[in-house]
N, C-alpha and C positions, 0 to 999 in steps of 0.2 A: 713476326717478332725479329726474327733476323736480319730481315729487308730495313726495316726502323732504325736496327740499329748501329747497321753499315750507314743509313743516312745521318744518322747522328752526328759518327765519326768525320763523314765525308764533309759534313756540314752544309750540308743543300738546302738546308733548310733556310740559309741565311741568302741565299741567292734566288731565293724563287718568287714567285709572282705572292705577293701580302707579306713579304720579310721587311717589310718596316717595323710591323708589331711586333718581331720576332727584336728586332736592332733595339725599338726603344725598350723592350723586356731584360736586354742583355745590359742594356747601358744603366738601366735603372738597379740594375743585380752590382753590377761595378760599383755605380755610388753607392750603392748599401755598405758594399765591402769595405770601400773606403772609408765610410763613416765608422763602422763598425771599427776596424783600421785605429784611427786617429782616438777614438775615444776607449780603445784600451789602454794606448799607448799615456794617454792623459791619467786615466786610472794608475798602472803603473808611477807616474811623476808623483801624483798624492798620495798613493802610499808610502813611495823615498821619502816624502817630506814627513810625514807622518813618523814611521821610524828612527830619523833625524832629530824631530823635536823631542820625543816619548828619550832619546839617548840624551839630548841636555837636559830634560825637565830631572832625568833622573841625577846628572853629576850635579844640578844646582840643587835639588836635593840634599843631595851628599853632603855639598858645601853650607847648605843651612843648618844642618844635625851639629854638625863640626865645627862651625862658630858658636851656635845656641851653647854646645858642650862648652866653649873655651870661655865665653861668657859668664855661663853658670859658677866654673872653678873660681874665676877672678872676683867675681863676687863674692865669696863663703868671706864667714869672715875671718876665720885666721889668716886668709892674703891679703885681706886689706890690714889687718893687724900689721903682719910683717914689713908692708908697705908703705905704712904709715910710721913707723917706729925709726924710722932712718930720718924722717924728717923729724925727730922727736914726739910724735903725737903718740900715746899709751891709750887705750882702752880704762874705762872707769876701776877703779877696785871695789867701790859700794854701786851697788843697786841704783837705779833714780828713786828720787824723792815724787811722788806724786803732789801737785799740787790743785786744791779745789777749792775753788771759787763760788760762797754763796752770796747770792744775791735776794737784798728786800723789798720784796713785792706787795 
């Protein structure tokens, strides 16, 4: 056991008679890594972007509550009353008249 794993260190393993299987095993562990490597690295960028968007979808959000709001005021009608009165238009004093139309069939 000891013997093994002073060879380990020493690394003789990579220089002896059949260390080719040994090389293409080590070089195939490198690309893994690398792979492995590149596609956290990828994960991490989609999640920044992910965060990024989740932070604007919420300020336009915001900004839609906040117009709908200033929309809704401007419509009540005493703003349009008010609004309308500078240009002389007043609101009715009577009710509408309903009008109905029968027809002979």
């Amino acid at each position: 056991m000891k013997l093994g794993f002073i060879k380990l260190l020493k690394g003789t393993f990579l220089v002896q008679e059949g260390a080719s299987k040994n090389w293409r095993f080590i070089l195939f562990v490198f690309f893994l890594a690398g792979l492995m490597i590149t596609a956290s690295h990828k994960v991490d960028q989609k999640v920044i972007q992910i965060a990024k968007a989740n932070n604007e979808l919420q300020s336009v959000r915001s900004e839609f509550v906040s117009l709908r709001e200033q929309v809704m005021h401007k419509r009540m009608e005493t703003q349009l009353a008010s609004k309308l009165q500078s240009h002389g238009i007043f609101p009715p004093d009577k009710a509408a008249i309903k009008i109905i139309v029968q027809t002979n069939e």
